[in-house]
MARNU-935035 format. One record per atom (N, C-alpha, C): residue in three letters; z, y, x. Coordinates in pm, whole numbers, padded with zeros to 5 digits, always signed. Atoms other than C-alpha are relative to their C-alpha. Layout:
ALAZYX ...
***
This chain:
UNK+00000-00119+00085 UNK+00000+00000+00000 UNK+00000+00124+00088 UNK-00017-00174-00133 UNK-00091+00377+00177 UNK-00059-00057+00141 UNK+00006+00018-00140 UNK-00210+00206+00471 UNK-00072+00088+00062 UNK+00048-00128-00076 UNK-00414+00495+00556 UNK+00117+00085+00040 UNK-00147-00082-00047 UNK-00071+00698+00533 UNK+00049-00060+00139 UNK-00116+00053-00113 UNK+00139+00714+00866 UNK+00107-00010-00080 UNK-00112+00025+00029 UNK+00489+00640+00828 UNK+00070+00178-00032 UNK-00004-00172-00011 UNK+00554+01014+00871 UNK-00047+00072-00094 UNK+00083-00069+00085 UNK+00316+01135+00635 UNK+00053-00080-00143 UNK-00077+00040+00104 UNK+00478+00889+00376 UNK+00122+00055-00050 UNK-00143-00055+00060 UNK+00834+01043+00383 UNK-00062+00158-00029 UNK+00058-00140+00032 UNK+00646+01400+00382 UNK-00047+00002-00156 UNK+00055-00037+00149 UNK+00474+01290+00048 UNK+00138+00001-00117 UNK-00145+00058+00039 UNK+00820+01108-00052 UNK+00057+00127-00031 UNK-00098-00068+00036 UNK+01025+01418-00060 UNK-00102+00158+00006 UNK+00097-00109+00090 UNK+00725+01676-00160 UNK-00021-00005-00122 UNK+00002+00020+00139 UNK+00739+01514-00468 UNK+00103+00086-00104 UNK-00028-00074+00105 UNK+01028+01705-00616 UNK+00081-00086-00069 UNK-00059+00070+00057 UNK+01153+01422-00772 UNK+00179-00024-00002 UNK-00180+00023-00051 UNK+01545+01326-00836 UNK+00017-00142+00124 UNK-00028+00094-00110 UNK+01531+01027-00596 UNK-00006+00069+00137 UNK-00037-00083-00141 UNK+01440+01259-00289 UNK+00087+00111+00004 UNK-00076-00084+00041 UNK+01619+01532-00469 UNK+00122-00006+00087 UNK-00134+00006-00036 UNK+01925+01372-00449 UNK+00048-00081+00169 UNK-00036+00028-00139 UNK+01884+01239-00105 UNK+00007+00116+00091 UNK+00044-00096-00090 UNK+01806+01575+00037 UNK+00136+00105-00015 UNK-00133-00091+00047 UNK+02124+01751-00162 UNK+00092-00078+00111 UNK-00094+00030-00074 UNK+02353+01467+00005 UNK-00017+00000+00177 UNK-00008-00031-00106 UNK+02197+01512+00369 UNK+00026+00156+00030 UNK-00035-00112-00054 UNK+02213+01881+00356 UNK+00149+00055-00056 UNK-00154-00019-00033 UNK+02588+01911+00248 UNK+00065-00074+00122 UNK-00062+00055-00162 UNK+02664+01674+00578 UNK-00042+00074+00069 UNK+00080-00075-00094 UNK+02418+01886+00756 UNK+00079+00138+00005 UNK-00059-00126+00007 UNK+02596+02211+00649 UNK+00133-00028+00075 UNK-00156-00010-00004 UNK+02966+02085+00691 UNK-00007-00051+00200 UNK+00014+00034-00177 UNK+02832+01962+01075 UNK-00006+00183+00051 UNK+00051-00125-00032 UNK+02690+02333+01103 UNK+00121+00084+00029 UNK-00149-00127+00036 UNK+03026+02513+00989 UNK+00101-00051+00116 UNK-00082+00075-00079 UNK+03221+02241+01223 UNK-00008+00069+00158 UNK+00055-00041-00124 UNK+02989+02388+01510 UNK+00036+00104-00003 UNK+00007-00170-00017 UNK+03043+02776+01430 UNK+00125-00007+00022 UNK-00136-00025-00042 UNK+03420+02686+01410 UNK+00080-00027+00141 UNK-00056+00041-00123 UNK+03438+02508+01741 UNK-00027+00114+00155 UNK+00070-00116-00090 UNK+03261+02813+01919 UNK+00168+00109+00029 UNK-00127-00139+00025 UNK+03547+03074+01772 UNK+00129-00072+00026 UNK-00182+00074+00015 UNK+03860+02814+01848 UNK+00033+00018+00128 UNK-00092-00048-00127 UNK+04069+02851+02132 UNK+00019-00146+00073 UNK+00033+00096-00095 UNK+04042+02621+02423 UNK+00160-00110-00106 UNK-00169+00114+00009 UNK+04458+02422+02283 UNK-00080-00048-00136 UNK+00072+00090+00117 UNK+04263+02375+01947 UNK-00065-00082-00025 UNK+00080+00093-00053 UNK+03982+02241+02078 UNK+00029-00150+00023 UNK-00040+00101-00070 UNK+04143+01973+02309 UNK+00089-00073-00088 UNK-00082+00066+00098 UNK+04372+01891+02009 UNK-00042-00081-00119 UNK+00087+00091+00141 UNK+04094+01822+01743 UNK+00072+00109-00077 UNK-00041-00103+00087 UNK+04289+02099+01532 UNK-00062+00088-00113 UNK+00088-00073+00060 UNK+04044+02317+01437 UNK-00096-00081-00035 UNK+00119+00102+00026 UNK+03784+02041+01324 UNK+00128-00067-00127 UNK-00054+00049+00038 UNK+04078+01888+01140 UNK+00028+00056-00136 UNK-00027-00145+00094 UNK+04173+02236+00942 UNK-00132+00019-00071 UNK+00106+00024+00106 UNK+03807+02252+00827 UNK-00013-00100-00071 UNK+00033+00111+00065 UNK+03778+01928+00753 UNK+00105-00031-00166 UNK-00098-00086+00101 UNK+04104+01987+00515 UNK-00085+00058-00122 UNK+00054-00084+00108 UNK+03953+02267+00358 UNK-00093-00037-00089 UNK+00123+00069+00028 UNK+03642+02085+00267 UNK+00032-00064-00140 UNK-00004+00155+00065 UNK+03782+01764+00125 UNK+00088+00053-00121 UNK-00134-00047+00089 UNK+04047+01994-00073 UNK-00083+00065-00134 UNK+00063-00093+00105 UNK+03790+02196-00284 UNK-00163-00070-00067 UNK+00146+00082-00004 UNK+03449+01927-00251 UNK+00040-00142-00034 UNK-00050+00102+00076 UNK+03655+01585-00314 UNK+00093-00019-00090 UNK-00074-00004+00104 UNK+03780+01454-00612 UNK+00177-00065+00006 UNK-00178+00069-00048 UNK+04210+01408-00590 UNK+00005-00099-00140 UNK-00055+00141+00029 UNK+04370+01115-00698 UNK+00098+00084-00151 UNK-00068-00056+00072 UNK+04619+01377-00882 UNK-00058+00083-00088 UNK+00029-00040+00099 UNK+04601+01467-01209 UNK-00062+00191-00027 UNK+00005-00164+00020 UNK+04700+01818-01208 UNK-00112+00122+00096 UNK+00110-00064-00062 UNK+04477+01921-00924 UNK-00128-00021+00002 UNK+00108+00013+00072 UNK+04196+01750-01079 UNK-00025+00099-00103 UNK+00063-00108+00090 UNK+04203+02001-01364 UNK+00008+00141+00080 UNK+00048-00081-00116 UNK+04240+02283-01093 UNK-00125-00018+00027 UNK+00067+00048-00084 UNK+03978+02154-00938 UNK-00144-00062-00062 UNK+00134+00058+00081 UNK+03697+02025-01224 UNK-00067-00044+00043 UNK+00181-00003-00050 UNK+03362+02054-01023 UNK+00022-00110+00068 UNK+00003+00058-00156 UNK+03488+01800-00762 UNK-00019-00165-00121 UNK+00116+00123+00072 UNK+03361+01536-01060 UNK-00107-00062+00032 UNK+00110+00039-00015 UNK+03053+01610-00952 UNK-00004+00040+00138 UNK+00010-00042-00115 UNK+03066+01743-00597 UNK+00048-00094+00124 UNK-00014+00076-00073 UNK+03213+01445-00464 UNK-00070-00103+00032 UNK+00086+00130+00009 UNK+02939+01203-00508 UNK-00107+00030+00081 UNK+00138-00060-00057 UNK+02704+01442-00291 UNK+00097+00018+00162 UNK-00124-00110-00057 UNK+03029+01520-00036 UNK-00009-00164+00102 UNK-00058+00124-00155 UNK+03031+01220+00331 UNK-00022+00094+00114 UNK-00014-00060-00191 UNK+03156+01354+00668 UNK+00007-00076+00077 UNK+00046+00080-00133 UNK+03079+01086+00873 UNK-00149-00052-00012 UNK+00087+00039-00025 UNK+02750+00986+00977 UNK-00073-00128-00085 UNK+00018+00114+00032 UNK+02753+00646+00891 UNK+00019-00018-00112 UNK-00007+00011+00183 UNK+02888+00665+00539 UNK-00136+00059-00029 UNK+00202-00015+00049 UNK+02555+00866+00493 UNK-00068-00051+00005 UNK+00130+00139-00044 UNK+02316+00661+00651 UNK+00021-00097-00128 UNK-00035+00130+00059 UNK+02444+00329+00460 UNK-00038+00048-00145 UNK-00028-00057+00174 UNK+02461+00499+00072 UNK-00131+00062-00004 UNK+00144-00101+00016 UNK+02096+00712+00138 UNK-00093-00126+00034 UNK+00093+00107-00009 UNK+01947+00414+00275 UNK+00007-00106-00105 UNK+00022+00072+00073 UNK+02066+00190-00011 UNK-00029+00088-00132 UNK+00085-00084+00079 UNK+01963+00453-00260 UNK-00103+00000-00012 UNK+00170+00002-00008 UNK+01638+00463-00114 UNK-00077-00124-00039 UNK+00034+00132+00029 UNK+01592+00095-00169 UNK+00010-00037-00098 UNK-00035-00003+00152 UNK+01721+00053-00494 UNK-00025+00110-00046 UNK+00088-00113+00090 UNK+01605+00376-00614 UNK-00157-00010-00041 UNK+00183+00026-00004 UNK+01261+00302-00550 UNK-00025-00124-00091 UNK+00048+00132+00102 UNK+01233-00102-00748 UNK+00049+00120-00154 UNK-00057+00014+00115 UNK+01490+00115-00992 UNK-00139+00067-00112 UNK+00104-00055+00087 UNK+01175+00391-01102 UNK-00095-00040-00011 UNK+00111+00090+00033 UNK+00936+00106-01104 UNK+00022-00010-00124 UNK-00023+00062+00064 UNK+01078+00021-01382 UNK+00068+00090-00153 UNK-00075-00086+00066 UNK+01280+00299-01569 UNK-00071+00132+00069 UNK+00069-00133-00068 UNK+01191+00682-01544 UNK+00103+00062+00048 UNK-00110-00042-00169 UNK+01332+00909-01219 UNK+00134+00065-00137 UNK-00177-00078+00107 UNK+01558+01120-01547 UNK+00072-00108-00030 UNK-00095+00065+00007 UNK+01724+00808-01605 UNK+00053-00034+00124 UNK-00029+00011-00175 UNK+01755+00739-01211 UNK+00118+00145+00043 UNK-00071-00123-00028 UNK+01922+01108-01219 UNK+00132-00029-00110 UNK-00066-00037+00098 UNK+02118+01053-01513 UNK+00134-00144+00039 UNK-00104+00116-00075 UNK+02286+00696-01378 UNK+00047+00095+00129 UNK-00126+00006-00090 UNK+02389+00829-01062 UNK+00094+00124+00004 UNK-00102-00052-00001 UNK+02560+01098-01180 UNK+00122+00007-00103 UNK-00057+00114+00064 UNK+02720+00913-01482 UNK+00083-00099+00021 UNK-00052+00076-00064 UNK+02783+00661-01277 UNK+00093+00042+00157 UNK-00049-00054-00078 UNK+02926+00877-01010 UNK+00170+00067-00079 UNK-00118-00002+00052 UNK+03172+01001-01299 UNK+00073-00096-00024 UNK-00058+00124+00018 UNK+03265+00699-01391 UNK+00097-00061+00113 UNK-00023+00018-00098 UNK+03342+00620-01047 UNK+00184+00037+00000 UNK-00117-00085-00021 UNK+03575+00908-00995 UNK+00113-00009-00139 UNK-00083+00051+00133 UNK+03753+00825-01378 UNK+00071-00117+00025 UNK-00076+00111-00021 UNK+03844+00484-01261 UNK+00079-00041+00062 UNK-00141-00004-00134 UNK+04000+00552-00963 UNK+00106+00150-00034 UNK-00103-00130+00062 UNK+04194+00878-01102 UNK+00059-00092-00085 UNK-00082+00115+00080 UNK+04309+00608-01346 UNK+00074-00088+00039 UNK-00106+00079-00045 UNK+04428+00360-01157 UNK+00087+00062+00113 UNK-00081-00074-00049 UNK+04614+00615-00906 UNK+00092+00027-00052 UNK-00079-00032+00091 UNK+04789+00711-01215 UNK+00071-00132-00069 UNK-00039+00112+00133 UNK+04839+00343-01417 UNK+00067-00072+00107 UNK-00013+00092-00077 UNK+04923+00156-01083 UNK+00121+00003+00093 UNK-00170-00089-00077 UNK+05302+00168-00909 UNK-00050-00008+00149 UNK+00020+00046-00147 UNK+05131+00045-00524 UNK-00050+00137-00008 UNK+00112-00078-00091 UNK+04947+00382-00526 UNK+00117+00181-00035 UNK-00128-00127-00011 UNK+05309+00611-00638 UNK+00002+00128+00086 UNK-00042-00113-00098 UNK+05366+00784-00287 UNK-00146+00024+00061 UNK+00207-00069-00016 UNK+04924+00807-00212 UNK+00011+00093-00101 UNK+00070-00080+00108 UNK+04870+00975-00557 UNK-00006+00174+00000 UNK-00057-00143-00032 UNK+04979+01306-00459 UNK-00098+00083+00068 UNK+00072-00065-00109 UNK+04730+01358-00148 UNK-00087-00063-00005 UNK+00111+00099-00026 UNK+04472+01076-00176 UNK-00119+00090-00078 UNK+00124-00058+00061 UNK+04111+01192-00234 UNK-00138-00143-00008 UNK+00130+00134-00040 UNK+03786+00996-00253 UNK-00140+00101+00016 UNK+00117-00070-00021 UNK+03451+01116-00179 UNK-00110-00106+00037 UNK+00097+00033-00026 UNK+03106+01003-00127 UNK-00093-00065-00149 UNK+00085+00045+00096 UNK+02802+00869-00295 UNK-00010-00147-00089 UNK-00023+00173+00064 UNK+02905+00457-00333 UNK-00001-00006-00129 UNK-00031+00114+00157 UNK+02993+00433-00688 UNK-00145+00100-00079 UNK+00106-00056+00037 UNK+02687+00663-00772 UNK-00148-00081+00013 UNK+00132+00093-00033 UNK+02428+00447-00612 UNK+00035-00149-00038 UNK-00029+00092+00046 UNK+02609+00171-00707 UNK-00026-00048-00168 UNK+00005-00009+00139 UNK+02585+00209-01062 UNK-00154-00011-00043 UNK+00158-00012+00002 UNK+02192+00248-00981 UNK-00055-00160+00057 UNK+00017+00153-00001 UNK+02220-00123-00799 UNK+00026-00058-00124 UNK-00037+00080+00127 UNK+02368-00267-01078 UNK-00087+00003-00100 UNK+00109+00036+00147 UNK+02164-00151-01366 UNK-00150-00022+00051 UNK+00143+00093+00001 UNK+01820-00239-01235 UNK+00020-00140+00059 UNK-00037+00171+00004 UNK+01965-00563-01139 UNK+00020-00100-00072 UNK-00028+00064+00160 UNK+02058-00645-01467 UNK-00104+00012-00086 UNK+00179+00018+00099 UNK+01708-00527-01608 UNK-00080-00050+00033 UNK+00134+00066-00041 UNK+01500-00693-01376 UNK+00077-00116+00113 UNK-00065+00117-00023 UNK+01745-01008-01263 UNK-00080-00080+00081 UNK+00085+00117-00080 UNK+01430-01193-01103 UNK-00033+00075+00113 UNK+00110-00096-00077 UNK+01278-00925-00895 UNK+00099-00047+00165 UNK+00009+00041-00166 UNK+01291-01027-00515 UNK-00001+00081+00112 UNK+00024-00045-00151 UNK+01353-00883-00188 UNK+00029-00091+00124 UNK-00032+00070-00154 UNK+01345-00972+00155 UNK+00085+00008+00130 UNK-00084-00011-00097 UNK+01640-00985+00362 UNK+00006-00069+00125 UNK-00009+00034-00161 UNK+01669-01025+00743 UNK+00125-00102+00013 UNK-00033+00118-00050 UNK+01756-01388+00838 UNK+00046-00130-00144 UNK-00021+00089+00150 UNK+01796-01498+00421 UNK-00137-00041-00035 UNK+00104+00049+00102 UNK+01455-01427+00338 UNK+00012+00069-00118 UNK-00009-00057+00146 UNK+01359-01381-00045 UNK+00122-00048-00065 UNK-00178+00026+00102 UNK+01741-01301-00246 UNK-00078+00072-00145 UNK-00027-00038+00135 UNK+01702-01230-00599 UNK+00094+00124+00002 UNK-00092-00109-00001 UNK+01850-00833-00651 UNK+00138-00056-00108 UNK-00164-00006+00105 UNK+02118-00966-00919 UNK+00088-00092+00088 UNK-00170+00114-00098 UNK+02289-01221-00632 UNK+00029+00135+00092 UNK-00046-00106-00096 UNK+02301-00860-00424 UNK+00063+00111-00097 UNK-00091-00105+00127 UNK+02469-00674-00758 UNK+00155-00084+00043 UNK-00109+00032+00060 UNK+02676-00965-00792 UNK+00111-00050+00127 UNK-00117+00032-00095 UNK+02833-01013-00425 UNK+00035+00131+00022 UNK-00064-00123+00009 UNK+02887-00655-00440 UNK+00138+00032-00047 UNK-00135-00029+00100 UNK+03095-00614-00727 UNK+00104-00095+00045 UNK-00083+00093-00002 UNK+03277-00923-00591 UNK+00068+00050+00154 UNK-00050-00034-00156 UNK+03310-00802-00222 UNK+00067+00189-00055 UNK-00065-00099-00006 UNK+03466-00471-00393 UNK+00144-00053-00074 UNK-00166+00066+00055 UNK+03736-00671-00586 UNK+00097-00066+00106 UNK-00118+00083-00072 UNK+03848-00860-00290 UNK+00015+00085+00100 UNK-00038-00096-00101 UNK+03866-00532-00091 UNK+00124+00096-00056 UNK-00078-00137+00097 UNK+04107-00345-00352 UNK+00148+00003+00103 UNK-00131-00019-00086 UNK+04413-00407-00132 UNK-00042+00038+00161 UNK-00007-00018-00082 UNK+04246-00279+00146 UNK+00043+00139-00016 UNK-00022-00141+00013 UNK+04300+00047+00302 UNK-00064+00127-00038 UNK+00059-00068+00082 UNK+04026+00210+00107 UNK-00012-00065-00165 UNK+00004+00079+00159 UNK+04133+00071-00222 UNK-00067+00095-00091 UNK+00026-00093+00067 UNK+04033+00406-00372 UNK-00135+00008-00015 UNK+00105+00006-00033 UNK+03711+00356-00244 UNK-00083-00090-00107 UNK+00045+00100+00075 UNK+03665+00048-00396 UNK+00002-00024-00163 UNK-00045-00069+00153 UNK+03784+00133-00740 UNK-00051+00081-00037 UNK+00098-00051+00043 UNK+03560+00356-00767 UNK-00139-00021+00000 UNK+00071+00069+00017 UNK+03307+00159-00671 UNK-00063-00081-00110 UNK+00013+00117+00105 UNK+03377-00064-00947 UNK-00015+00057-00126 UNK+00018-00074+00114 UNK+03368+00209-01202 UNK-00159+00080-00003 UNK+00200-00017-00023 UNK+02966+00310-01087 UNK-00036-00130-00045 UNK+00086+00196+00029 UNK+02900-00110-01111 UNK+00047-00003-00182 UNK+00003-00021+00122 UNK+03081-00076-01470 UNK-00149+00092-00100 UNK+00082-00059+00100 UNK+02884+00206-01592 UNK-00172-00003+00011 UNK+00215+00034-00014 UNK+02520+00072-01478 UNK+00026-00133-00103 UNK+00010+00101+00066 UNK+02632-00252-01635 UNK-00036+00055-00166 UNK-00036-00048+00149 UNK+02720-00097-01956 UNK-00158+00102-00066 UNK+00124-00136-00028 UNK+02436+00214-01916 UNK-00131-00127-00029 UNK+00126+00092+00065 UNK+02172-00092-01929 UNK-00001-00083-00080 UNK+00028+00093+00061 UNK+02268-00322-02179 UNK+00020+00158-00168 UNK+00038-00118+00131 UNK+02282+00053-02440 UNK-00127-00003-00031 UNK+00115-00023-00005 UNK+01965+00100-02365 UNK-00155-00130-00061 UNK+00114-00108+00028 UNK+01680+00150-02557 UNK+00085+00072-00138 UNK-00115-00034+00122 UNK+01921+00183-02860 UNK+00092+00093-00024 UNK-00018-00090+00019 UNK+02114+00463-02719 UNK-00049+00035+00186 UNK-00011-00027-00159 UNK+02085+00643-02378 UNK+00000+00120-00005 UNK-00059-00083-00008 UNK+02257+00898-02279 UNK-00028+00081+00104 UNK+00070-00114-00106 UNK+02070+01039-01944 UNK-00103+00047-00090 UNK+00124-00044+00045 UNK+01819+01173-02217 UNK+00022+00137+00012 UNK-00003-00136-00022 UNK+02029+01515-02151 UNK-00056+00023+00096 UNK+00062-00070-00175 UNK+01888+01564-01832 UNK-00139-00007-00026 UNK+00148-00055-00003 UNK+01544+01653-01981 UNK-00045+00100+00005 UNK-00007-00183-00035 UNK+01653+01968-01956 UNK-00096+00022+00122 UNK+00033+00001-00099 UNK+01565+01945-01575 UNK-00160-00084+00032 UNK+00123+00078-00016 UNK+01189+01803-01605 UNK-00071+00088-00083 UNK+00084-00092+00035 UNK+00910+02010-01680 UNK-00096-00089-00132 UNK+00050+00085+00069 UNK+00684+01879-01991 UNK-00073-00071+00011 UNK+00089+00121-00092 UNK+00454+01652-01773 UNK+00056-00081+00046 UNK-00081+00058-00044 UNK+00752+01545-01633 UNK-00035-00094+00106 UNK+00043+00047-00153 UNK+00594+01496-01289 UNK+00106+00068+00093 UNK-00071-00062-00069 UNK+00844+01747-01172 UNK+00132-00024-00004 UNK-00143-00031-00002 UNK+01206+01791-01111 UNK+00035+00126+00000 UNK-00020-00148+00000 UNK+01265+02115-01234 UNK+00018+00047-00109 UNK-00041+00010+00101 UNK+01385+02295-01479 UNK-00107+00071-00104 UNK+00098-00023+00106 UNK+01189+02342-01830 UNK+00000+00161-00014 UNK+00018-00113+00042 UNK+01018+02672-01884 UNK-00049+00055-00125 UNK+00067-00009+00121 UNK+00942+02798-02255 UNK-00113+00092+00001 UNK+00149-00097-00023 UNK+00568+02944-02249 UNK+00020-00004-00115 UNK+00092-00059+00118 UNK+00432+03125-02573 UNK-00122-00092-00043 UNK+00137+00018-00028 UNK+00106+03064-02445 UNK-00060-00053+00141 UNK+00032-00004-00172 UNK-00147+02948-02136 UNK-00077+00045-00014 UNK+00114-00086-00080 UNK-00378+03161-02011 UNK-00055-00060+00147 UNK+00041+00019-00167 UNK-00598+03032-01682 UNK-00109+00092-00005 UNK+00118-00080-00061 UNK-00804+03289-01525 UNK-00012-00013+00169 UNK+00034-00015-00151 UNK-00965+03276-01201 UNK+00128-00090+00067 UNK-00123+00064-00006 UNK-00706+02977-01134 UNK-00042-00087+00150 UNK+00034-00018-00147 UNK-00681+02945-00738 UNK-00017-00176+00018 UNK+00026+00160-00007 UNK-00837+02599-00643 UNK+00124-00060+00112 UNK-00076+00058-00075 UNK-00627+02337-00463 UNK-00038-00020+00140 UNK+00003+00010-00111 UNK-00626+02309-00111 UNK+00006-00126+00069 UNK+00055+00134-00020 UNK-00755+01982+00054 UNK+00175-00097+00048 UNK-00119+00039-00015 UNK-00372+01940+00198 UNK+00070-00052-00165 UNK-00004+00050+00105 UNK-00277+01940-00172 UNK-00088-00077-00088 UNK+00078+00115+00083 UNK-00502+01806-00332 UNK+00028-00143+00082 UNK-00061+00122+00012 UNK-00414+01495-00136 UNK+00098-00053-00001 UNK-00108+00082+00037 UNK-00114+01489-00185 UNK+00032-00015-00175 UNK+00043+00029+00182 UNK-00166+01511-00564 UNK-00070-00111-00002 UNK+00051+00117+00009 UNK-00376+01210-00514 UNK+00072-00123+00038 UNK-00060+00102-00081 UNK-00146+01014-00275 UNK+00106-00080-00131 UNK-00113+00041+00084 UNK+00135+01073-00563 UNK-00023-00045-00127 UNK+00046+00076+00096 UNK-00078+00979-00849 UNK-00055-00176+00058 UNK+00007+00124-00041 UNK-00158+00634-00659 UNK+00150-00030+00011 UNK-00179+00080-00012 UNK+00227+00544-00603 UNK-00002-00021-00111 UNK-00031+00039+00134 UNK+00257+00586-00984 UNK-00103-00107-00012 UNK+00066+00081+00031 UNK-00015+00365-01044 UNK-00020-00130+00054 UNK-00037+00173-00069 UNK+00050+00067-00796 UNK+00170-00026-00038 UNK-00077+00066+00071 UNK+00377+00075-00915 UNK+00007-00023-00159 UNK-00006+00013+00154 UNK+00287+00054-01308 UNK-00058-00160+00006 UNK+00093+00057-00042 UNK+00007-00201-01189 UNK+00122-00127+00027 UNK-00093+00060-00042 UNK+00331-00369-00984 UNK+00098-00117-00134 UNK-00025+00008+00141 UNK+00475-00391-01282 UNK-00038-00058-00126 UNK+00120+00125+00122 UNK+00206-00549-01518 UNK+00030-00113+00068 UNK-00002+00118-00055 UNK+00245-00818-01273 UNK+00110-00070-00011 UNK-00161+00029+00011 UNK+00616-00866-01254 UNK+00004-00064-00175 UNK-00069-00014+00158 UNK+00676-00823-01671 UNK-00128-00006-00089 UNK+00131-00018+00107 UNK+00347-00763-01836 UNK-00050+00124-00047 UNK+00091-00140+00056 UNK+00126-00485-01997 UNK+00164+00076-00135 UNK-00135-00050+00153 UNK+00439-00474-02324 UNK+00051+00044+00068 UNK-00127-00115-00025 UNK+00701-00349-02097 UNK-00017+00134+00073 UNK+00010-00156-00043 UNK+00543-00066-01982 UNK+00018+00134-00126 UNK-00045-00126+00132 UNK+00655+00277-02145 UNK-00126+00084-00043 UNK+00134-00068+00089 UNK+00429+00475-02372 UNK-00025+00123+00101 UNK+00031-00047-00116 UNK+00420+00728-02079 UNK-00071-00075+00111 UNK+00088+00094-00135 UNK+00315+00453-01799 UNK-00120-00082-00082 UNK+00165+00048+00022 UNK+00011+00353-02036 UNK-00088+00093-00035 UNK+00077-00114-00040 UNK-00096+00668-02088 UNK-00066+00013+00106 UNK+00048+00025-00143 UNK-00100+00722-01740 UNK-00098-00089+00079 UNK+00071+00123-00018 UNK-00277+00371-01662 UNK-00191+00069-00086 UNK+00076-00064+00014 UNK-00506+00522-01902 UNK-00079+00074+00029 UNK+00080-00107-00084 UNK-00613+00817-01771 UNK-00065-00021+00148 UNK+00075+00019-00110 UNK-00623+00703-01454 UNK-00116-00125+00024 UNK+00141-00015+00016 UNK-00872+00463-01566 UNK-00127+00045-00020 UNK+00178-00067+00071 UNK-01138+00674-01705 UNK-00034+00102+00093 UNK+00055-00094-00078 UNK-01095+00897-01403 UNK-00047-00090+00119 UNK+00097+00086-00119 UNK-01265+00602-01202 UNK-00115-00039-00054 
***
């Protein structure tokens, strides 16, 4: 697929698209990217004893986690509201990023084969609340977490992308990947040692972690067996233009007017072509997998059109 594309020129089309899958990969690298930036301006202005102490890196880092992650405690949760949603975009280490953007990217991608990117937007931040609800809950319902509940925070993207493993695992149970030294696994045996490798981690020392984990794997479970009957990311159509090729938010025109309407530029124009072929080898993908019926009255349109324009 793309083999004319470099590898390079693939992530360029990848996150020119606009879409919530690069969207939200590009929000959670540039809050790490920023909070590295601010780390750097503070280590400039600190005083050689701060430095050598870690102090000043420590004191930001503080500040950060105090106003950007969601607490364990009640009362500074309602202080504190936004960090609902600000924690699911919010990792200061390297490696927590990497791991959660790269399995995003992997499971994001089979998930909008299959479902459209506003429901892809609407699980992981759903499922990102959920997350943060389950573990604010059991901080509160649970006596082992008494003298934590006070100061404990949680942060990152896990139970957000998690919630995005789970429910296309559960909608498409057969679908296959290829793992290094297994071979072809079935995605629902990689849902289901998940959820199982977060239950037998709860007594570790990121129990908080994991508990919220398990409240993203809840609400994909739950989030796909509603669905078509109710679904509840349909608010987020707000944020999709009426072609709903974009990620952006809806503008109310009157009227259209085109005059003298500036032609596309051979750079765009192929990438308008590149990104109408992805949709169409994965719809195509798709006929193959499930059949012509489970495609949505949008992806046969589409199929449509882009027959008659060959």
């Amino acid at each position: 697929m793309h083999a004319s594309n470099s590898p390079l020129e693939r992530i360029g089309i990848f996150f020119k698209s606009r879409q919530p899958l690069p969207v939200i990969i590009l929000i959670n690298i540039a809050v790490w990217i920023s909070i590295l930036l601010v780390s750097n301006l503070a280590f400039l202005f600190s005083s050689p004893e701060s430095v050598s102490s870690g102090s000043y890196k420590a004191q930001l880092i503080e500040f950060v986690l105090k106003y950007l992650a969601i607490p364990s405690n009640i009362e500074n949760l309602l202080l504190r509201p936004w960090t609902l949603i600000t924690y699911m975009f919010l990792q200061t280490e390297f490696f927590h990023l990497l791991f959660n953007m790269l399995w995003l990217y992997w499971f994001g991608n089979i998930f909008v084969q299959y479902l459209s990117q506003r429901q892809l937007l609407g699980t992981y931040i759903f499922g990102g609340i959920a997350g943060a609800l389950l573990y604010v809950l059991a901080f509160n319902a649970f006596p082992v977490f008494e003298i934590a509940r006070n100061s404990a925070i949680a942060m990152g993207a896990s139970a957000s992308v998690l919630a995005i493993v789970i429910a296309i695992s559960f909608y498409v149970p057969e679908y296959t990947i290829n793992l290094l030294f297994l071979g072809q696994v079935k995605i629902r045996y990689i849902a289901i040692f998940s959820i199982v490798l977060d239950i037998l981690m709860i007594s570790s020392s990121n129990a908080g972690g994991h508990i919220a984990h398990l409240g993203g794997a809840l609400w994909g479970f739950f989030w796909i067996k509603m669905i078509p009957g109710y679904d509840p990311t349909k608010i987020f159509r707000v944020f999709f233009n009426p072609d709903k090729s974009r990620f952006t938010f809806k503008r109310k025109k009157k009227f259209r007017v085109y005059h003298n309407q500036v032609p596309l530029t051979d750079e765009e124009y192929n990438i308008q072509k590149t990104q109408r072929q992805i949709r169409m080898d994965a719809i195509l993908d798709k006929i193959s997998r499930s059949g012509y019926e489970s495609l949505t009255r949008e992806e046969k349109e589409l199929l449509f059109s882009g027959s008659n324009k060959k």
